[in-house]
SEFIZA-3560 file (N, C-alpha, C; in Angstrom, 3 decimals):
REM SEFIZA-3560
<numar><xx>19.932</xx><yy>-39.953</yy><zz>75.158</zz><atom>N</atom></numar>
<numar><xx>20.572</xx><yy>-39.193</yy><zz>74.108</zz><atom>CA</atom></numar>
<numar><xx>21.189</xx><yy>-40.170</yy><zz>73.114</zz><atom>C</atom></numar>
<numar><xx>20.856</xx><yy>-39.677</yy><zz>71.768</zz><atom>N</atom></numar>
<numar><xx>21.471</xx><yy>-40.876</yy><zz>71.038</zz><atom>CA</atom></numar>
<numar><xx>22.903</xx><yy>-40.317</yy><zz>70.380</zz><atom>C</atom></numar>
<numar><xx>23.422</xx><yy>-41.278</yy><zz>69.568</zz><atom>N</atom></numar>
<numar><xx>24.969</xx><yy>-40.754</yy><zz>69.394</zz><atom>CA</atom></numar>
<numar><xx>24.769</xx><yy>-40.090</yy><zz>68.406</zz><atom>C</atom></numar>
<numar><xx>26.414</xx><yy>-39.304</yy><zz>67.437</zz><atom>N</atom></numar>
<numar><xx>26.057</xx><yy>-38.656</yy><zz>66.576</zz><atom>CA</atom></numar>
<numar><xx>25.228</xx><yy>-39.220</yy><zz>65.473</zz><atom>C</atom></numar>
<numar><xx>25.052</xx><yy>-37.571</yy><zz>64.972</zz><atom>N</atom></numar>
<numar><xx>24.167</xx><yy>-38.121</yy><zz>63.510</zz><atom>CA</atom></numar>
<numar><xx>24.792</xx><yy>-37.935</yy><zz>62.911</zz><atom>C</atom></numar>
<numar><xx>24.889</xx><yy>-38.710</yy><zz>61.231</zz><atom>N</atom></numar>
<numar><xx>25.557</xx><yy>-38.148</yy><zz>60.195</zz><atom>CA</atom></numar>
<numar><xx>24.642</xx><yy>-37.407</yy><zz>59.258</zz><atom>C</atom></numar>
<numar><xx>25.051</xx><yy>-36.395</yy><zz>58.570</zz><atom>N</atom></numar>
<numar><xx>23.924</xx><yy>-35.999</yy><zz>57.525</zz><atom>CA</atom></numar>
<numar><xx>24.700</xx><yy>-36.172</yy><zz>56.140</zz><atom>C</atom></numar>
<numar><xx>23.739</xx><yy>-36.610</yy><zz>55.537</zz><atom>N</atom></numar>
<numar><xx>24.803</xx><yy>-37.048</yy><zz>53.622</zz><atom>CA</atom></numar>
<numar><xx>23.970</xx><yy>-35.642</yy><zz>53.029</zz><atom>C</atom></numar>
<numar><xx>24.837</xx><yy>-35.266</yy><zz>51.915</zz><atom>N</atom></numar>
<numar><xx>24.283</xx><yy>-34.555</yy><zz>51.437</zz><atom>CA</atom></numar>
<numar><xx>23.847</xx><yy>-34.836</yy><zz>50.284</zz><atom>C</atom></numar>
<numar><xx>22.778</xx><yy>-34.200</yy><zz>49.422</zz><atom>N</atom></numar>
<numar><xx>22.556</xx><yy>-34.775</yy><zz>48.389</zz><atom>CA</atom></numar>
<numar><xx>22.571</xx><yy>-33.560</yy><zz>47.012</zz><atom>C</atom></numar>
<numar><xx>23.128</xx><yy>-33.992</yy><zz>45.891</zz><atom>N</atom></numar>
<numar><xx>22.933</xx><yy>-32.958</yy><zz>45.199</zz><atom>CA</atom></numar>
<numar><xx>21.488</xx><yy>-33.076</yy><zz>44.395</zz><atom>C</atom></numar>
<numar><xx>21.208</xx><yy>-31.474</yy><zz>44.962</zz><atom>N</atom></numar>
<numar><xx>20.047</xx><yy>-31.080</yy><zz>44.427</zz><atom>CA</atom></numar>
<numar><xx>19.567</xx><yy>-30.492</yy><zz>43.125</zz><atom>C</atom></numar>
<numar><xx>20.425</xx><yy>-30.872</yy><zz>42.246</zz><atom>N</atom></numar>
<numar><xx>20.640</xx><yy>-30.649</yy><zz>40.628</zz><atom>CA</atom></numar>
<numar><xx>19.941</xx><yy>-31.314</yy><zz>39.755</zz><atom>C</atom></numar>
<numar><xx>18.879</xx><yy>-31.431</yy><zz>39.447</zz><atom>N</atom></numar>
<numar><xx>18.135</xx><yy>-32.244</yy><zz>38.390</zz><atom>CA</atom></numar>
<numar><xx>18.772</xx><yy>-31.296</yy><zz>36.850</zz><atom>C</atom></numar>
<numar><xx>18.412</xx><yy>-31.983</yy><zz>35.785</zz><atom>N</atom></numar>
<numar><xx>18.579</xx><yy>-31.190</yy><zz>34.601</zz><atom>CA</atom></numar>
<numar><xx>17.438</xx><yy>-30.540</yy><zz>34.584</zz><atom>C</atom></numar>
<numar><xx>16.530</xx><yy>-30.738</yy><zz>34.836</zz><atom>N</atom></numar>
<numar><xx>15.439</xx><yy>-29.752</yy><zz>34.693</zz><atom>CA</atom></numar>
<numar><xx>15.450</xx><yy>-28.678</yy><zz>35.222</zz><atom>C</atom></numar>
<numar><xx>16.573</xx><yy>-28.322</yy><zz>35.985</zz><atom>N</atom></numar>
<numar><xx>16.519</xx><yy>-27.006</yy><zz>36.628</zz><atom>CA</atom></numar>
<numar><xx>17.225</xx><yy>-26.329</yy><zz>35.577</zz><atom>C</atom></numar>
<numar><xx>17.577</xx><yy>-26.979</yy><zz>34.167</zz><atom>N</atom></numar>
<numar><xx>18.181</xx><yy>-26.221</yy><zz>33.183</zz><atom>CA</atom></numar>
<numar><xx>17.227</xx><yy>-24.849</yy><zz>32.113</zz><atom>C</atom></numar>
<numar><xx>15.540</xx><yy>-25.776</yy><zz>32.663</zz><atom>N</atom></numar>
<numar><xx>14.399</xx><yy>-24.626</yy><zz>31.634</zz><atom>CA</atom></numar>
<numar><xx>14.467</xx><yy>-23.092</yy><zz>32.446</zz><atom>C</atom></numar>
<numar><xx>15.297</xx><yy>-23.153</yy><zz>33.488</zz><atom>N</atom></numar>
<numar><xx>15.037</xx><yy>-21.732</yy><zz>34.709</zz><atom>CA</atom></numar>
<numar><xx>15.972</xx><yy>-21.156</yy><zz>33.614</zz><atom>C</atom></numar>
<numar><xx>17.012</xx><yy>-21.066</yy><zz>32.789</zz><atom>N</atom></numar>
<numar><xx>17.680</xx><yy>-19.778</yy><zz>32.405</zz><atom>CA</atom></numar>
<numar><xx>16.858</xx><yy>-19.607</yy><zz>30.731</zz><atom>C</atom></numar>
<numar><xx>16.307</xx><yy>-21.095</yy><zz>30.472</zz><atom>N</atom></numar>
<numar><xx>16.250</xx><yy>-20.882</yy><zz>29.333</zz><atom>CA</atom></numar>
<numar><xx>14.594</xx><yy>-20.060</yy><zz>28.930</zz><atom>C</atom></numar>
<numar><xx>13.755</xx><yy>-20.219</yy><zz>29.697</zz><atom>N</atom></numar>
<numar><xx>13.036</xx><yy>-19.485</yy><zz>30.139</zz><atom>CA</atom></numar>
<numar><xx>12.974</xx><yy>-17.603</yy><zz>30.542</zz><atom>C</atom></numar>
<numar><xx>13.888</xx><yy>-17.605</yy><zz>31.575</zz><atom>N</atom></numar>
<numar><xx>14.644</xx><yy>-16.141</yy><zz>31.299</zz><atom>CA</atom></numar>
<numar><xx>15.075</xx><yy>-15.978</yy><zz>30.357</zz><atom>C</atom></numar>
<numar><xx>15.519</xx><yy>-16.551</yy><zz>29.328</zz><atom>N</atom></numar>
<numar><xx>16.300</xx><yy>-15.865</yy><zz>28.215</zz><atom>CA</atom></numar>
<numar><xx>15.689</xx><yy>-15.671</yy><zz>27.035</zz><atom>C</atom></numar>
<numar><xx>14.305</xx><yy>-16.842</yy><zz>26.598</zz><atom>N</atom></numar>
<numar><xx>13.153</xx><yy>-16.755</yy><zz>26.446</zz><atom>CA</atom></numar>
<numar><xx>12.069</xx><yy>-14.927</yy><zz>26.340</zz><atom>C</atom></numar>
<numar><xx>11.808</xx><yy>-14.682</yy><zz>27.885</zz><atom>N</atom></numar>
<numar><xx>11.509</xx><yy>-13.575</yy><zz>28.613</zz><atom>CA</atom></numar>
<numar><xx>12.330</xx><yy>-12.252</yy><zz>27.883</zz><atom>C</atom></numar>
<numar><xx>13.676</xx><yy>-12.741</yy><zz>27.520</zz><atom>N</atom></numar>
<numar><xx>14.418</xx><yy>-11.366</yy><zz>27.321</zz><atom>CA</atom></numar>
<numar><xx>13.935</xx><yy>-11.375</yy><zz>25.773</zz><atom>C</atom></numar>
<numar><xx>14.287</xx><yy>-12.468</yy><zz>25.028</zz><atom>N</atom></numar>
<numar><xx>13.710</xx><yy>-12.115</yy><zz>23.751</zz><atom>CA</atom></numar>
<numar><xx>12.470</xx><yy>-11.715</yy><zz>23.122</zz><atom>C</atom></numar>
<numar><xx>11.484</xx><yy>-12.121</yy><zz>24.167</zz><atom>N</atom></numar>
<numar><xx>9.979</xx><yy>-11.581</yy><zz>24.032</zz><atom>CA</atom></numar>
<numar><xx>9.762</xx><yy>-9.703</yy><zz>24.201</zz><atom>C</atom></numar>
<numar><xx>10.646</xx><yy>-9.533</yy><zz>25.328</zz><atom>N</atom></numar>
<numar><xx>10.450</xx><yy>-8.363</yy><zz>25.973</zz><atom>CA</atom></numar>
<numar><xx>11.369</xx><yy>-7.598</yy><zz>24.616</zz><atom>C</atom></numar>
<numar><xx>12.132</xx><yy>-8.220</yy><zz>23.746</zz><atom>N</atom></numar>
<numar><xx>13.128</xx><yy>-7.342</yy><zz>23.024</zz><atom>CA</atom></numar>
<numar><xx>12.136</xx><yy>-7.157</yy><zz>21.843</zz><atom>C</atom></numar>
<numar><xx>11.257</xx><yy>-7.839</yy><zz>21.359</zz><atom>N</atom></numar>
<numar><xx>10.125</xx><yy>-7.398</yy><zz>20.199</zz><atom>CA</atom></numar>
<numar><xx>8.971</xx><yy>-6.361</yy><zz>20.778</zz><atom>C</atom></numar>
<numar><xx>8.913</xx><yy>-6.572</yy><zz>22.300</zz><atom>N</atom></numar>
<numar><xx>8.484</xx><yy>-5.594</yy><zz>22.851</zz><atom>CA</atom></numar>
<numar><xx>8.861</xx><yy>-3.832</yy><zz>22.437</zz><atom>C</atom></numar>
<numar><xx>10.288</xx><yy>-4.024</yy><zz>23.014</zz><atom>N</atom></numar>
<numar><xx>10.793</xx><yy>-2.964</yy><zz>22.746</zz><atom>CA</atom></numar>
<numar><xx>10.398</xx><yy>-1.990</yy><zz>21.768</zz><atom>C</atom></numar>
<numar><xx>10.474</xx><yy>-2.852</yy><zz>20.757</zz><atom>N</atom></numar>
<numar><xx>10.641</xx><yy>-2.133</yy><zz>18.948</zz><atom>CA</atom></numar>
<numar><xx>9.181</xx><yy>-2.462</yy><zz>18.658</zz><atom>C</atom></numar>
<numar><xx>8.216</xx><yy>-2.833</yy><zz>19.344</zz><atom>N</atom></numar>
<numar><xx>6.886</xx><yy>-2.931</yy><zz>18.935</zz><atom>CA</atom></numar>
<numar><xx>6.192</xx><yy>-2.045</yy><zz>19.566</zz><atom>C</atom></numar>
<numar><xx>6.575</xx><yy>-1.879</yy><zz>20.708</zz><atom>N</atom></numar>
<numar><xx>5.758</xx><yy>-0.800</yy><zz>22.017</zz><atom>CA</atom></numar>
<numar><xx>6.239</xx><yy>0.263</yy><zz>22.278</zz><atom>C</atom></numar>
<numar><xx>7.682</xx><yy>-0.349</yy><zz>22.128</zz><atom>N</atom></numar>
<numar><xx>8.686</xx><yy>0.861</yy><zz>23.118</zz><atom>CA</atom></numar>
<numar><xx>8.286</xx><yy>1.064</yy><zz>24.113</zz><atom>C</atom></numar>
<numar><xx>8.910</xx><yy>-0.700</yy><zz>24.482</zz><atom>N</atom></numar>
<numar><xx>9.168</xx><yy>-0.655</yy><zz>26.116</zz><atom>CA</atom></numar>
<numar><xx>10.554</xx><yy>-0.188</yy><zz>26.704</zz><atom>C</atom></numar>
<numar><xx>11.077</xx><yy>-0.227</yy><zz>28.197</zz><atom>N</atom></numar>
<numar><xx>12.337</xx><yy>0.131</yy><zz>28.336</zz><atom>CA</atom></numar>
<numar><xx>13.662</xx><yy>-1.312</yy><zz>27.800</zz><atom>C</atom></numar>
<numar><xx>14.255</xx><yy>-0.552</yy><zz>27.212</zz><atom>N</atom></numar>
<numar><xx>15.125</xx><yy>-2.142</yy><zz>26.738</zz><atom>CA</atom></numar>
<numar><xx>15.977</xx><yy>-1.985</yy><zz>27.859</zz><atom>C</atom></numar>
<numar><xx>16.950</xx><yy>-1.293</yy><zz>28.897</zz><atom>N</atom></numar>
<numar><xx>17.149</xx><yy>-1.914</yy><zz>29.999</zz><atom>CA</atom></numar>
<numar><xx>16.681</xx><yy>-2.968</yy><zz>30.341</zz><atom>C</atom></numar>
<numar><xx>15.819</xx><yy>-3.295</yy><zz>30.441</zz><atom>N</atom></numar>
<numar><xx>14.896</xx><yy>-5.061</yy><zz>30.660</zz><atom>CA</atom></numar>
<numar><xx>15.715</xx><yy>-5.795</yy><zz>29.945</zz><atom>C</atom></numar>
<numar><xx>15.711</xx><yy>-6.010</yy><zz>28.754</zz><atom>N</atom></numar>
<numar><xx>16.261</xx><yy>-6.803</yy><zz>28.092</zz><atom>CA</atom></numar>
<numar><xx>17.758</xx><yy>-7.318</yy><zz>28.636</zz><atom>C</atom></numar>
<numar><xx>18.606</xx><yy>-6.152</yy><zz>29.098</zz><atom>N</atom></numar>
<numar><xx>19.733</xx><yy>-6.281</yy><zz>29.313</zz><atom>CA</atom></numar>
<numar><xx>19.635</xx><yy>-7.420</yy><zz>30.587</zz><atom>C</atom></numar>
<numar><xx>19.079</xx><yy>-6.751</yy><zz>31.225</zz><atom>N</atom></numar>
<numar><xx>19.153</xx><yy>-7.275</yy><zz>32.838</zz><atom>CA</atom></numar>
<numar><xx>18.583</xx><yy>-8.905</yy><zz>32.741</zz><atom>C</atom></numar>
<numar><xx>17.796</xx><yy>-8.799</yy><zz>31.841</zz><atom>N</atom></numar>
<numar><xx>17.022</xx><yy>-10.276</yy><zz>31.914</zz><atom>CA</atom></numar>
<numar><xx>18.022</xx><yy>-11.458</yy><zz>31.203</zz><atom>C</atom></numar>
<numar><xx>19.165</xx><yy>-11.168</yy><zz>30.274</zz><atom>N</atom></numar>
<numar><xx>19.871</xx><yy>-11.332</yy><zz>29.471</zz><atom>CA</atom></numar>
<numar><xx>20.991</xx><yy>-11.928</yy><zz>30.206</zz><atom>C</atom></numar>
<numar><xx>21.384</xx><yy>-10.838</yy><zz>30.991</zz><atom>N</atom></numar>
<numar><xx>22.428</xx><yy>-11.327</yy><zz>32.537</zz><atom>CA</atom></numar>
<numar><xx>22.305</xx><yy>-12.220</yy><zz>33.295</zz><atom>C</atom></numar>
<numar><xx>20.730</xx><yy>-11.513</yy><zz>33.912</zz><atom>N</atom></numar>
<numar><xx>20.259</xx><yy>-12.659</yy><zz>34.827</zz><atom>CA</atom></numar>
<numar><xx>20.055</xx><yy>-14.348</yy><zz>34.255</zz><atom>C</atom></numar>
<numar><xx>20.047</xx><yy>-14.401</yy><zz>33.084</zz><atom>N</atom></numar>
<numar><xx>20.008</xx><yy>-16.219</yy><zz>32.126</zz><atom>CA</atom></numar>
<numar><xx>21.019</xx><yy>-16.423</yy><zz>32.572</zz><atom>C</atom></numar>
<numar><xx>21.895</xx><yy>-15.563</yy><zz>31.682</zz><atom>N</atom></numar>
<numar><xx>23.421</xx><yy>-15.982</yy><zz>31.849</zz><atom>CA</atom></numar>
<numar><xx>23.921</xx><yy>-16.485</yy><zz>32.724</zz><atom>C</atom></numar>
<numar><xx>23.895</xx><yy>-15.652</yy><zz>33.854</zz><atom>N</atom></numar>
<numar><xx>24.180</xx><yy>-15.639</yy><zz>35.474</zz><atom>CA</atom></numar>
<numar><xx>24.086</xx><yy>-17.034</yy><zz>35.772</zz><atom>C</atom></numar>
<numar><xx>22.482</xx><yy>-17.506</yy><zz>35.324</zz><atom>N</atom></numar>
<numar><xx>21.655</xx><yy>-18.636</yy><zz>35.964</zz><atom>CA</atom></numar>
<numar><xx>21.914</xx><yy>-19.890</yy><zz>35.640</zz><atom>C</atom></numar>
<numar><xx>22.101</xx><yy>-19.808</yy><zz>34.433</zz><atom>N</atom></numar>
<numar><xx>23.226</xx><yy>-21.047</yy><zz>33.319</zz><atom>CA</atom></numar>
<numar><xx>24.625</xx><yy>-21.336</yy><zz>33.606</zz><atom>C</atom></numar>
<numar><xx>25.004</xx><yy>-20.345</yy><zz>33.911</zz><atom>N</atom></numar>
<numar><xx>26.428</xx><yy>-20.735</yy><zz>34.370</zz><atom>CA</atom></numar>
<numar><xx>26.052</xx><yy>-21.155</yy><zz>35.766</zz><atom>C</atom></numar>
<numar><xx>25.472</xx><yy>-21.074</yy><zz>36.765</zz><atom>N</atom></numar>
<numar><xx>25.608</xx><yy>-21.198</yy><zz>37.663</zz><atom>CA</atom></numar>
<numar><xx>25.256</xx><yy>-22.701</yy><zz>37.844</zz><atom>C</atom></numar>
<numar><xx>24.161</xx><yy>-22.752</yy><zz>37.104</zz><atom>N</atom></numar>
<numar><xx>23.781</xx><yy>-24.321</yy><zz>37.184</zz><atom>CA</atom></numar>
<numar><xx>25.057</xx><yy>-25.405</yy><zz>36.383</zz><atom>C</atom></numar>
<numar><xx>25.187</xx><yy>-24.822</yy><zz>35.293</zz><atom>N</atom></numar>
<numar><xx>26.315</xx><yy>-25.827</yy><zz>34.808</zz><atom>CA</atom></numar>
<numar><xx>27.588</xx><yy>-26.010</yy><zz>35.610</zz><atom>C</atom></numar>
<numar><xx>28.057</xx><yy>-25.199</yy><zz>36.559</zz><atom>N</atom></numar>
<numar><xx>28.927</xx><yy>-25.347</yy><zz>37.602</zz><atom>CA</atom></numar>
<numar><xx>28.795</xx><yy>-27.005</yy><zz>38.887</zz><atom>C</atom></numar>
<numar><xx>27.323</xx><yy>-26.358</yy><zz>39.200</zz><atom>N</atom></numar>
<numar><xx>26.617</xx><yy>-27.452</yy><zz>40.437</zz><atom>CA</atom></numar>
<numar><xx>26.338</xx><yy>-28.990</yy><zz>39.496</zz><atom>C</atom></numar>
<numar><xx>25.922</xx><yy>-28.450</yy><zz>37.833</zz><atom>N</atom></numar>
<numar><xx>25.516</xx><yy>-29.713</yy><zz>37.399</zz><atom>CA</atom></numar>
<numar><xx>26.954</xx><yy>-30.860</yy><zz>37.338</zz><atom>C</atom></numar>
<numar><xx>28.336</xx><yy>-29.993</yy><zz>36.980</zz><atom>N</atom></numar>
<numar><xx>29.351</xx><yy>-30.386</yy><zz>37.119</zz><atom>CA</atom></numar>
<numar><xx>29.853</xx><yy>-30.835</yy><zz>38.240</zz><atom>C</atom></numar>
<numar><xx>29.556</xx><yy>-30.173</yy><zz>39.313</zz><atom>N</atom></numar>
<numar><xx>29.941</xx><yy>-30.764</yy><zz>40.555</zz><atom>CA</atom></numar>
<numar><xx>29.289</xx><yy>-32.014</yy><zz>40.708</zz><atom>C</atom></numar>
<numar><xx>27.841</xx><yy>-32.029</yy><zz>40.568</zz><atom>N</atom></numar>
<numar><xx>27.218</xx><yy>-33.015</yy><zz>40.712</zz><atom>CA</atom></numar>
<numar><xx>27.995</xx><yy>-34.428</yy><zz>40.259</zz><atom>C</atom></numar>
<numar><xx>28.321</xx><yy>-34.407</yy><zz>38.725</zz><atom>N</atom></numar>
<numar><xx>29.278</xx><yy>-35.104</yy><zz>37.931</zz><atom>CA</atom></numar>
<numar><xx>30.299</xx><yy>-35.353</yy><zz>38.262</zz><atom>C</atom></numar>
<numar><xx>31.318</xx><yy>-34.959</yy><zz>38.944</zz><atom>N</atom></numar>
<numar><xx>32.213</xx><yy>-35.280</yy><zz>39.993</zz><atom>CA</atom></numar>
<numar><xx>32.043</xx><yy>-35.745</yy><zz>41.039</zz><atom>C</atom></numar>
<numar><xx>31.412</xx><yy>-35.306</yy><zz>41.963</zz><atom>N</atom></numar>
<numar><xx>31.246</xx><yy>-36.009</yy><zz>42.884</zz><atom>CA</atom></numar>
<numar><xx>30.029</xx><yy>-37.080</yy><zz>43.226</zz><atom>C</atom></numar>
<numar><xx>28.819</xx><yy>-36.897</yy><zz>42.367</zz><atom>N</atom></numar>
<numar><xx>27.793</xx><yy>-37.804</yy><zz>42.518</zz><atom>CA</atom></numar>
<numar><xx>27.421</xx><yy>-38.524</yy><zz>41.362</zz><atom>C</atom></numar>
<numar><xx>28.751</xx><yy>-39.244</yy><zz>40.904</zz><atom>N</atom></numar>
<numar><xx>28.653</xx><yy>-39.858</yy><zz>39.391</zz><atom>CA</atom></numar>
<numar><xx>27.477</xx><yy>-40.709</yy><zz>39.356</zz><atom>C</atom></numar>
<numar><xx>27.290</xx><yy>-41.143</yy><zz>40.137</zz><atom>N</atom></numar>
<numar><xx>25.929</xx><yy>-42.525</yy><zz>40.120</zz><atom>CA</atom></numar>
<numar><xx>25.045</xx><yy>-42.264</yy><zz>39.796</zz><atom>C</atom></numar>
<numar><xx>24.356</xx><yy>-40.743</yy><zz>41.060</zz><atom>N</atom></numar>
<numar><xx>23.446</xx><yy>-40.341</yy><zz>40.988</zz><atom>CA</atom></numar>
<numar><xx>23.069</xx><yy>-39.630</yy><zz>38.969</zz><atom>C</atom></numar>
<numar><xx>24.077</xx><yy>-38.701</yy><zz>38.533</zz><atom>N</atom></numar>
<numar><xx>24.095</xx><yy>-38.365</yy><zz>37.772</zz><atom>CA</atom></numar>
<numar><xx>23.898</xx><yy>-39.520</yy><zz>36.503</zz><atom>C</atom></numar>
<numar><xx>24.269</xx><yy>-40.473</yy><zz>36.888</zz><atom>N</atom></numar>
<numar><xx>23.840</xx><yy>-42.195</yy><zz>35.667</zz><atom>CA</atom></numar>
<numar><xx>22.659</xx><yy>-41.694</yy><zz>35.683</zz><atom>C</atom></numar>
<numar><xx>22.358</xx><yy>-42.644</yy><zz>37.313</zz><atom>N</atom></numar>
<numar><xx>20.912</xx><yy>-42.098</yy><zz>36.859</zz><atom>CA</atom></numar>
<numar><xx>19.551</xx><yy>-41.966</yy><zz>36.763</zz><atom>C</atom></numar>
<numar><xx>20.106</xx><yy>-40.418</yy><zz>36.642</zz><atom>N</atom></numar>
<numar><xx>19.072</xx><yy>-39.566</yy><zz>36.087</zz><atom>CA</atom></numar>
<numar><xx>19.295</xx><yy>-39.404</yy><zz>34.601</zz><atom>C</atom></numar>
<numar><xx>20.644</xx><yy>-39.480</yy><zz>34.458</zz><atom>N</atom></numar>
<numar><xx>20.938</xx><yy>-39.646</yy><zz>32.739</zz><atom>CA</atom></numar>
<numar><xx>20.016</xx><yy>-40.730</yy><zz>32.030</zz><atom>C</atom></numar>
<numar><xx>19.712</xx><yy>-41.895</yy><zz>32.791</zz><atom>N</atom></numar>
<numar><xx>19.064</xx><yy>-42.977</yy><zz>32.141</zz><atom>CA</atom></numar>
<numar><xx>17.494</xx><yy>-43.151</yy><zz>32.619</zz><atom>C</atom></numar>
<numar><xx>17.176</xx><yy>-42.403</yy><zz>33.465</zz><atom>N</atom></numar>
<numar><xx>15.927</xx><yy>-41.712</yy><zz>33.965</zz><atom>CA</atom></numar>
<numar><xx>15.389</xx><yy>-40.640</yy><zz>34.199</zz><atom>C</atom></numar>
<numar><xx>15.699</xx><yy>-39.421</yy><zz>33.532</zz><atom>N</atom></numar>
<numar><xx>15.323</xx><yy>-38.013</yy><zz>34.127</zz><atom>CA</atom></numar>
<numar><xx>13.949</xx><yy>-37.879</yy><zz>34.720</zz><atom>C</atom></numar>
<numar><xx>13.261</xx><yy>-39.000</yy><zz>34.160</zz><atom>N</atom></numar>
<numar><xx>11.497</xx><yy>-38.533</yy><zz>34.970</zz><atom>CA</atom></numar>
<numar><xx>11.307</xx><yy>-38.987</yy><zz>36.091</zz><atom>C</atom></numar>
<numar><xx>11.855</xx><yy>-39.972</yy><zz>36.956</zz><atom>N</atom></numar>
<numar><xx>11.647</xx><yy>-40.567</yy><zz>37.797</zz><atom>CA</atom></numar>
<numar><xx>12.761</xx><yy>-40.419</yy><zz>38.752</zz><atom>C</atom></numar>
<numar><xx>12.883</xx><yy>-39.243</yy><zz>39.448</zz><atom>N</atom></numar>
<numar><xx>14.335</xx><yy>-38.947</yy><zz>40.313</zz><atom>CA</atom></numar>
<numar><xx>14.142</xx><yy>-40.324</yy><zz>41.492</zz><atom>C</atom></numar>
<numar><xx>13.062</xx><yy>-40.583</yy><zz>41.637</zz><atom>N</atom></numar>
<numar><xx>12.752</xx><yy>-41.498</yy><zz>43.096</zz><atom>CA</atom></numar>
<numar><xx>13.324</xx><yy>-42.580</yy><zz>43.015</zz><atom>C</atom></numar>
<numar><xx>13.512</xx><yy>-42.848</yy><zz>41.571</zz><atom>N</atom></numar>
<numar><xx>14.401</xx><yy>-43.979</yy><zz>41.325</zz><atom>CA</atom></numar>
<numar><xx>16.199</xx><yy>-44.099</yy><zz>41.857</zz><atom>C</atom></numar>
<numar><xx>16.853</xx><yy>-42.687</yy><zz>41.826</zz><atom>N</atom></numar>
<numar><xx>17.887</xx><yy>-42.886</yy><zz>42.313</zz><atom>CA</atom></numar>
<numar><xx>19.034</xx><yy>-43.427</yy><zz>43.491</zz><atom>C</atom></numar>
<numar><xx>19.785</xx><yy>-43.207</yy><zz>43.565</zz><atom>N</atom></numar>
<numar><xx>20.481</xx><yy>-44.216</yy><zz>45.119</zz><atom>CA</atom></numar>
<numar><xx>22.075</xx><yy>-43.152</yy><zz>45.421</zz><atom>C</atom></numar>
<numar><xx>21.897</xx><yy>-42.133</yy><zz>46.165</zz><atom>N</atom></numar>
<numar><xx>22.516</xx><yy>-41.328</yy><zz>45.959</zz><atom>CA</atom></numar>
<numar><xx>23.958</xx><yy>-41.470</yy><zz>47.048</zz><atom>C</atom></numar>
<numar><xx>25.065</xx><yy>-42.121</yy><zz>45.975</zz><atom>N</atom></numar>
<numar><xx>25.991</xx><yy>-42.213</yy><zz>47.084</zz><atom>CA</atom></numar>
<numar><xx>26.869</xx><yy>-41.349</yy><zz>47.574</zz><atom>C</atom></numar>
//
């Protein structure tokens, strides 16, 4: 039996997880020319509108945490966003 393990955690925050709301929000504005072109249900719009929102804030929270607590890591990717493999996550 071996002794304990430690597990590090790592934050799993790239900026690129920033195109997920902007994309939804994207979606809502497409679906909103919909609306007035087709007359689709604009409920959609609303919900899809939220759900960005929701998704943006949520990430800018973790991206912040990240920034607090994994300043290094957050360098960087600041000075590399394409190449995460490059990082050293302390």
């Amino acid at each position: 039996m071996d002794g304990p393990r430690t597990v590090t955690m790592r934050p799993a925050i790239p900026v690129s997880l920033f195109a997920i709301p902007v994309g939804i929000l994207g979606l809502a504005g497409a679906w909103n020319v919909g609306v007035r072109i087709w007359k689709l249900p604009s409920f959609v719009v609303a919900a899809l509108e939220i759900s960005g929102a929701v998704t943006w804030l949520t990430l800018v929270l973790l991206y912040a945490y990240k920034w607090y607590w994994h300043r290094t890591a957050a360098l960087h990717e600041a000075q590399d966003p394409v190449n995460p493999r490059s990082y050293r996550w302390d």
